[in-house]
C-alpha positions in Angstrom: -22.3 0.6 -22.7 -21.7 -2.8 -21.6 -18.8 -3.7 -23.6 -16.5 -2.5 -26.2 -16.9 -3.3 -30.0 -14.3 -5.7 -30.9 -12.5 -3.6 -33.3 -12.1 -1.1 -30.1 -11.3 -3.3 -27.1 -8.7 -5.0 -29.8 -6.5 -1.7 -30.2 -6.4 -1.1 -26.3 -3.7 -2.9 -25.2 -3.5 -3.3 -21.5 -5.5 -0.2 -19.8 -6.3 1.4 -16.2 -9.7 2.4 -15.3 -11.5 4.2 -13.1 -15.3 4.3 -12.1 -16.6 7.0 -10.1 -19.9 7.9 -8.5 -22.3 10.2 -10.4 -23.3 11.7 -7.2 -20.5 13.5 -6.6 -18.4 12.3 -9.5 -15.8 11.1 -6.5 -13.4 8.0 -8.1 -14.2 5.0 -6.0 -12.4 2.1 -7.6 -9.1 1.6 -9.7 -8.9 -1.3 -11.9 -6.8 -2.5 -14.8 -6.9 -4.9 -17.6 -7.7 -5.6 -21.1 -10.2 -6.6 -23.3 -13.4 -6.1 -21.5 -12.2 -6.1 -18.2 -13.6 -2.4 -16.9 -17.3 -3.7 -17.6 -16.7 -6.7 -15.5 -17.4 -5.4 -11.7 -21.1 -4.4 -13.3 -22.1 -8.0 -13.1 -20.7 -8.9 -10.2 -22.5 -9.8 -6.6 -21.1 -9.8 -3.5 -20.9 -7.7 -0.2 -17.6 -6.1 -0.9 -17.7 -2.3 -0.9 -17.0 -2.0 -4.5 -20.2 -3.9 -4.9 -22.3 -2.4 -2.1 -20.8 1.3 -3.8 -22.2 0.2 -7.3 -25.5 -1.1 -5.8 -26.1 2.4 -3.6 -25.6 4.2 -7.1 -28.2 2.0 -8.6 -30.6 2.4 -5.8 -30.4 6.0 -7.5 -31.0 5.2 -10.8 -27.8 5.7 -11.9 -24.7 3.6 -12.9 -21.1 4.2 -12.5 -19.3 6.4 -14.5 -16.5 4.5 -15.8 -13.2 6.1 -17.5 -10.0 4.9 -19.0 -7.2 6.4 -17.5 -4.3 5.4 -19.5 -4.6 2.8 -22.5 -1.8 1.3 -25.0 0.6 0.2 -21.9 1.8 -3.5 -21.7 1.0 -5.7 -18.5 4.1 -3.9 -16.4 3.2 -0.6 -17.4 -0.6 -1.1 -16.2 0.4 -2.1 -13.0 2.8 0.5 -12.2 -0.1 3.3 -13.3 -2.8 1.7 -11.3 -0.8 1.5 -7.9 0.4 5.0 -8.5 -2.8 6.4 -9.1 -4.5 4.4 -5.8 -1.6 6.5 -4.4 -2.8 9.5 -5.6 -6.4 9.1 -4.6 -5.6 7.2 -1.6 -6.6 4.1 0.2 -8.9 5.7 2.6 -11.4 7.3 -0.1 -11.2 4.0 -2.7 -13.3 0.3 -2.6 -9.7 -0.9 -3.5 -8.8 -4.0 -1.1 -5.1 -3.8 -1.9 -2.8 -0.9 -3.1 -2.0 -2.0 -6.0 1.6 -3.4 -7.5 4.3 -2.8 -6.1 2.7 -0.2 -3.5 4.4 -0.8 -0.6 7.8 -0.8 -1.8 7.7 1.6 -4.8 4.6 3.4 -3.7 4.5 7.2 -1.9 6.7 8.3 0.6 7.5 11.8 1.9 10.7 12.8 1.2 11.6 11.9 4.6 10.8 8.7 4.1 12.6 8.1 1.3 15.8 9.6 2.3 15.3 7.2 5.0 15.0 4.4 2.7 18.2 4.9 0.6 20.6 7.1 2.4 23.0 4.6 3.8 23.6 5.3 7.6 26.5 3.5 9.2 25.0 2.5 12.6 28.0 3.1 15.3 27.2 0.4 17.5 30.3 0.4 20.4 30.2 -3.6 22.8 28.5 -1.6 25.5 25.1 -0.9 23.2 22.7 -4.0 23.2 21.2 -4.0 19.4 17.9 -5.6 18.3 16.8 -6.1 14.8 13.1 -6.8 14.5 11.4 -7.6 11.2 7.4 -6.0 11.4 7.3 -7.6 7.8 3.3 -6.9 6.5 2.2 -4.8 9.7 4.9 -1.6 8.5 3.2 0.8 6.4 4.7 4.8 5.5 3.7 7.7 7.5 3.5 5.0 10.5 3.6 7.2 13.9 6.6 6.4 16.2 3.8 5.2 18.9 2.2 2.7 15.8 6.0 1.5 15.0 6.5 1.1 19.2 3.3 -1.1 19.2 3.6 -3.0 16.2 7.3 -3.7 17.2 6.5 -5.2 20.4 3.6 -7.6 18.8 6.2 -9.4 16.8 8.9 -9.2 19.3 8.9 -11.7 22.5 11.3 -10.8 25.1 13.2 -14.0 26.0 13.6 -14.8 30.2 17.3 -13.0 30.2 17.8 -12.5 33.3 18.3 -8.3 33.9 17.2 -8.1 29.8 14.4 -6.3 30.5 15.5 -4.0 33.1 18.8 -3.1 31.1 16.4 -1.6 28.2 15.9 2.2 29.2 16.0 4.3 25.7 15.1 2.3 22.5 15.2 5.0 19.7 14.0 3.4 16.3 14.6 3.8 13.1 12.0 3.0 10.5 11.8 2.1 7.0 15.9 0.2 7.2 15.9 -2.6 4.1 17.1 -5.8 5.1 18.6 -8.1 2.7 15.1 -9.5 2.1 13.6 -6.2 1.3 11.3 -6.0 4.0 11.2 -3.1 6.8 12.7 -3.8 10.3 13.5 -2.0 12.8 16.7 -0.7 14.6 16.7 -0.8 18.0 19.6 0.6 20.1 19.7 0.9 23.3 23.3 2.6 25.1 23.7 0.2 28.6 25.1 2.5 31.5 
């Protein structure tokens, strides 16, 4: 099938899809849209790895399998099922390029991570502590490591010629996944001068 009739495609609303490999019937790409929209990545040409995905099935003789996940939804509601279900799969095993709506901020996070997120935790910051707050903005993602955060903090952050700065930093603990009032992570960065 290469589209939908007009009386079906007209009673589908907004609609997530999903097209998977025949090979091994693994989901490689998660779309959504309307209309015609899940036949459209059939025609297209390029050398992204959705494309190069479709052409290796090809090669085979085969085409994708293509599914509707949900159907009936409205715009909002398309978006939220489509990032939650690259969630699901996960990143790592999709064509996908980006996560999907809302991903990063709404998306999945251990418990941990979200009791980090919400749980408001007065910081008790005494004159003698010197406190940093550094905004990693696009490079944070969940489940980063504490060695990732360390390294992606000290990309963004350039130590300004203080004299003794550098040598009065000995313990920087951080805390990940803090909201600023721009939504966006930063990090907390004590450190107790002695």
């Amino acid at each position: 099938m290469k589209r939908f009739p007009a009386s079906v495609s007209g009673k589908l609303d907004f609609y997530v899809y999903l097209y998977s490999d025949p090979r091994d019937n693994a989901v490689f790409y998660v779309g959504k849209g309307c209309g015609n929209r899940v036949f459209s990545h059939l025609s297209e040409t390029g050398d992204k790895a959705k494309h190069q995905r479709i052409q290796e099935i090809r090669e085979t003789g085969s085409e994708p399998h293509l599914e509707i996940l949900a159907h009936g939804l409205d715009e909002h509601q398309a978006r939220v099922v489509e990032a939650s279900a690259i969630d699901l799969l996960g990143r790592e095993t999709l064509t996908n390029e980006v996560g999907g709506w809302g991903s990063r901020e709404y998306g999945r996070y251990s418990v941990e991570e979200i009791a980090a997120l919400y749980c408001e935790m007065p910081a008790k910051i005494s004159s003698k502590d010197a406190v940093i707050l550094i905004r990693i903005n696009q490079l944070f993602y969940s489940g980063m490591l504490s060695r990732e955060l360390y390294e992606v903090t000290r990309i963004v952050w350039a130590v300004p010629p203080v004299v003794g700065l550098a040598s009065s930093i000995k313990n920087i603990p951080t805390v990940a996944g803090a909201k600023s009032a721009f939504s966006s992570p930063v990090i907390l960065s004590v450190s107790r001068n002695k």
